[in-house]
C-alpha positions as CSV (number, residue, x, y, z in Angstrom):
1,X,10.4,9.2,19.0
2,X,13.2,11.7,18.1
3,X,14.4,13.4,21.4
4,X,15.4,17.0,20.5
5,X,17.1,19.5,23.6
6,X,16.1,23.1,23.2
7,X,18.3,25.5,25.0
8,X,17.3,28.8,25.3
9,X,17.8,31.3,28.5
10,X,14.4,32.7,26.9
11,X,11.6,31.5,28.9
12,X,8.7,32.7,25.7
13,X,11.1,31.4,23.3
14,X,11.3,28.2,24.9
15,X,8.2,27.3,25.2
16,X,7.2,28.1,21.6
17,X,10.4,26.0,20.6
18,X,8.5,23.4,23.0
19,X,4.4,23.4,22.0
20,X,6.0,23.3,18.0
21,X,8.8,21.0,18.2
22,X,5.8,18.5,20.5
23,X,3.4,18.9,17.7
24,X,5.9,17.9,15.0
25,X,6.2,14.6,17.2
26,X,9.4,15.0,18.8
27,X,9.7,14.5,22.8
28,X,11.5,17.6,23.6
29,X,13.9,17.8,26.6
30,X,15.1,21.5,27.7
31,X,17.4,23.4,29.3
32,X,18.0,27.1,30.4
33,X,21.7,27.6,30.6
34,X,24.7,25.9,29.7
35,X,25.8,23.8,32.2
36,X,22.4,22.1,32.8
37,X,22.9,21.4,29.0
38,X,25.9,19.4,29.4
39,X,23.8,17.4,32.0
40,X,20.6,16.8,30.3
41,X,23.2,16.0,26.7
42,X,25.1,13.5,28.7
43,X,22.2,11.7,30.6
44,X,19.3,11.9,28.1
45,X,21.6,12.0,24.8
46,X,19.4,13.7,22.5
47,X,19.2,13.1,18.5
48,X,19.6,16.7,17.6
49,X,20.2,20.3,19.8
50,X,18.8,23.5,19.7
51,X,21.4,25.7,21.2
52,X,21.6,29.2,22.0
53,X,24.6,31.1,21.8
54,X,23.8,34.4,24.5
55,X,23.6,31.8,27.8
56,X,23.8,33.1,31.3
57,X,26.5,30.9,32.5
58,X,28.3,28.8,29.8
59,X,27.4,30.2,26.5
60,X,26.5,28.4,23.6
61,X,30.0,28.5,21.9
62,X,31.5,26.7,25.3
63,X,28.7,24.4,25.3
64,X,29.1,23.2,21.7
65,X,32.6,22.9,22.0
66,X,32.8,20.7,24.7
67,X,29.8,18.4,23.7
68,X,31.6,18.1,19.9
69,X,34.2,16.3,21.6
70,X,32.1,13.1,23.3
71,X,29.2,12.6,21.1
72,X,27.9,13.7,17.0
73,X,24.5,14.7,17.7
74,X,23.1,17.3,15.2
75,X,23.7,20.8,16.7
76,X,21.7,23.8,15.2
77,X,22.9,27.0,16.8
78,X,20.7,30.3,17.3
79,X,21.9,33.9,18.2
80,X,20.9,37.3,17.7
81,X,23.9,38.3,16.7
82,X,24.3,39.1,12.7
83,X,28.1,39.0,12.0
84,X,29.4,36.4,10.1
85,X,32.2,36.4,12.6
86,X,29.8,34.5,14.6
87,X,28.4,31.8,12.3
88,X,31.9,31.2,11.0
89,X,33.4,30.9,14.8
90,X,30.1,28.3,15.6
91,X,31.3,26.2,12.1
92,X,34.5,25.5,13.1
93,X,33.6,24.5,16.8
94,X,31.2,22.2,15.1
95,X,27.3,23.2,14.9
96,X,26.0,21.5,11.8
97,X,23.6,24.8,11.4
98,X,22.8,28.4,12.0
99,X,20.0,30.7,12.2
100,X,20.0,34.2,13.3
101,X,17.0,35.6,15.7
102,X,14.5,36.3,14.6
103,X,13.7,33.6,12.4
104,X,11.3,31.9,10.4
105,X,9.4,28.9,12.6
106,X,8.8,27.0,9.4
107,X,12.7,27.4,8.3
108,X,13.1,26.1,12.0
109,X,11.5,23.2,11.5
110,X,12.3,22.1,8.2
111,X,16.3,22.6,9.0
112,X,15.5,20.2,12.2
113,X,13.8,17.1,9.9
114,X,16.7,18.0,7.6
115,X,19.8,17.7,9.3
116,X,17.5,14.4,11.5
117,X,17.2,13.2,7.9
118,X,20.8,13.1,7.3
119,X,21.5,11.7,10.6
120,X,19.2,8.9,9.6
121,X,20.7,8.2,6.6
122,X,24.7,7.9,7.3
123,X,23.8,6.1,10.4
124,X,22.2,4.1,7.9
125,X,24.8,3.3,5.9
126,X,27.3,2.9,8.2
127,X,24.6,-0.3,9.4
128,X,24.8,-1.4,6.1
129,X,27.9,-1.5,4.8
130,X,30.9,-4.0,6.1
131,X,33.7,-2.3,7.5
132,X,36.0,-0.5,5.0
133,X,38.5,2.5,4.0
134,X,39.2,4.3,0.8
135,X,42.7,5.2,0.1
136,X,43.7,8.0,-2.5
137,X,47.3,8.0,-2.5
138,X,48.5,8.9,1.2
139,X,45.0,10.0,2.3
140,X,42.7,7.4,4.1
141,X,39.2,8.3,4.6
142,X,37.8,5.2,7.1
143,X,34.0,5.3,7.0
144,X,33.2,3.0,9.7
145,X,36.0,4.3,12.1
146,X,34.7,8.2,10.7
147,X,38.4,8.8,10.7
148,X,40.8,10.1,8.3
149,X,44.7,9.9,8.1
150,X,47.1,11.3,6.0
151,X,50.4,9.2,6.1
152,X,50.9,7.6,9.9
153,X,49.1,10.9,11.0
154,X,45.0,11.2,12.4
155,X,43.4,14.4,11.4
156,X,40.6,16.0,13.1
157,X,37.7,16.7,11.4
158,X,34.3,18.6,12.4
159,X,31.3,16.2,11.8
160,X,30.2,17.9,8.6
161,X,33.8,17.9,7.5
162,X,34.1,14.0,7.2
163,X,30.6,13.4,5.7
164,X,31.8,16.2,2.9
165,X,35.0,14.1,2.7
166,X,33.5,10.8,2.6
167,X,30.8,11.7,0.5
168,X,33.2,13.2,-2.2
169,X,35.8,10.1,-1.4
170,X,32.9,7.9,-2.7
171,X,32.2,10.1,-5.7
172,X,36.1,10.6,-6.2
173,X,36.6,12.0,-9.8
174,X,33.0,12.9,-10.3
175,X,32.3,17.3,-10.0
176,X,29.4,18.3,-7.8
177,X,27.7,21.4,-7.3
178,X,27.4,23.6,-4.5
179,X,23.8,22.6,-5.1
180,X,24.2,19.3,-4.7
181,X,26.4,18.5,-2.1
182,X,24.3,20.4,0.0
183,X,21.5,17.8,-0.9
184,X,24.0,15.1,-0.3
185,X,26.1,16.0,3.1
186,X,23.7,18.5,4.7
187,X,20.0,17.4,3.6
188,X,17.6,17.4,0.1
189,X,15.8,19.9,2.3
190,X,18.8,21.9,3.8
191,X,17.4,25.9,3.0
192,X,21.2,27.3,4.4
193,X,23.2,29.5,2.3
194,X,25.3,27.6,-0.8
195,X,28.3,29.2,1.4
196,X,28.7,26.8,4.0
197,X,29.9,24.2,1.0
198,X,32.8,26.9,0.0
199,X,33.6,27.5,4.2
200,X,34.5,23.6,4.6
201,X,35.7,23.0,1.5
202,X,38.4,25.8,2.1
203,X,38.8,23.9,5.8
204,X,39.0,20.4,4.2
205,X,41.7,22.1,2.0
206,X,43.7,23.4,5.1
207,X,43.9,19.5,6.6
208,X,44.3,17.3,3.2
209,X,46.4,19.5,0.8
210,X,50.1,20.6,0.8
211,X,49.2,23.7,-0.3
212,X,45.5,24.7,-0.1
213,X,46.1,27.6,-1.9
214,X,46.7,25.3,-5.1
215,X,45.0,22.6,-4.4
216,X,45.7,18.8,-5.8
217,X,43.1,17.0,-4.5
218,X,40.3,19.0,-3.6
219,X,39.6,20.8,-6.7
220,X,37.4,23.4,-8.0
221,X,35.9,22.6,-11.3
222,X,35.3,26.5,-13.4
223,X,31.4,26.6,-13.4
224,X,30.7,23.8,-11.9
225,X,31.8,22.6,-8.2
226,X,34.1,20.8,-6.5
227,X,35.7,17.6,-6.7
228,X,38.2,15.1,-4.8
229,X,41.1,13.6,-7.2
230,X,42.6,10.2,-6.5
């Protein structure tokens, strides 16, 4: 059974989150504020987390940041804020989703068995696949390791980041949609915006290229996509 946290300072909220997330058959662990999320995270180490931004202690930004750092669970992030500022600050500290209050239960739920889905499936291959790197030219993407170096030096990707990189790396030479590497890296299911492809690529471009505003690896193919030279 999938073990999903839920934390929301919203007592109502919470337990809707709770009766719908226990009907979908996942055992659902919660928490009301931020630093009893970084307990239950640690001891109970959830498969995915529902996280709040507007906490009353540690918000939700705090929260994600410091879990991102000691383990890759699935984070979907919730606010009632509207401004992009927001959802693009919650990206780059490394929630895998976002979803502004109020939402759609039914979105909810089908983003969860998404982003689970993907979880599934490069834990998957990483299980079924002897150890192994890809180089392209001075770039080595590591799958096993989930690193990536350019020359002697380790960069730091966000979770989504390397599975866009390795998934590309794989398919090096080969254009994909917008479309389609959201089926690929974030879910056949995922219902975000297209957008969220065009934010990491641009961040992928800030780490790999020399110049990301003309890019030599990471390209953009006119009316098509994207894709990774080498």
């Amino acid at each position: 059974m999938k073990k999903i946290l839920v934390v929301e300072d919203d007592q109502t909220l919470l337990e809707v989150l709770r009766y719908n997330l226990s009907k979908e058959g996942y055992k659902v662990l919660a928490a009301t504020g931020g630093v009893q999320a970084l307990e239950v995270a640690r001891q109970e180490e959830p498969d995915l987390i529902v996280l709040d931004i507007m906490l009353p202690d540690l918000d939700g930004f705090e929260v994600c940041r410091i879990l991102r750092k000691e383990m890759g669970t699935p984070m979907l992030m919730l606010t009632a804020k509207v401004g992009e500022a927001d959802k693009i600050v919650g990206l780059e500290l490394g929630a895998d989703d976002y979803m502004t209050k109020p939402f759609n239960l039914r979105e909810l739920l089908a983003r969860i068995r998404a982003m689970l889905r993907r979880a599934e499936i490069i834990q998957r291959d990483l299980l079924g696949e002897p150890p192994r790197s890809l180089k392209l030219g001075d770039l080595e993407v590591d799958f096993t390791r989930h690193q990536v170096k350019l020359g002697d030096s380790l960069l730091i990707l966000k979770p989504k980041e390397f599975d866009l990189l390795a998934f590309l790396a794989r398919n090096r030479g080969r254009a994909f949609t917008r479309e389609q590497l959201l089926e690929k890296v974030w879910g056949y299911d995922y219902v975000g915006d297209t957008r969220t492809v065009d934010v990491h690529i641009r961040w992928l471009r800030e780490k790999i290229e020399v110049d990301p505003g003309s890019p030599c690896r990471l390209l953009t193919v006119r009316g098509v996509g994207y894709r990774l030279e080498g």
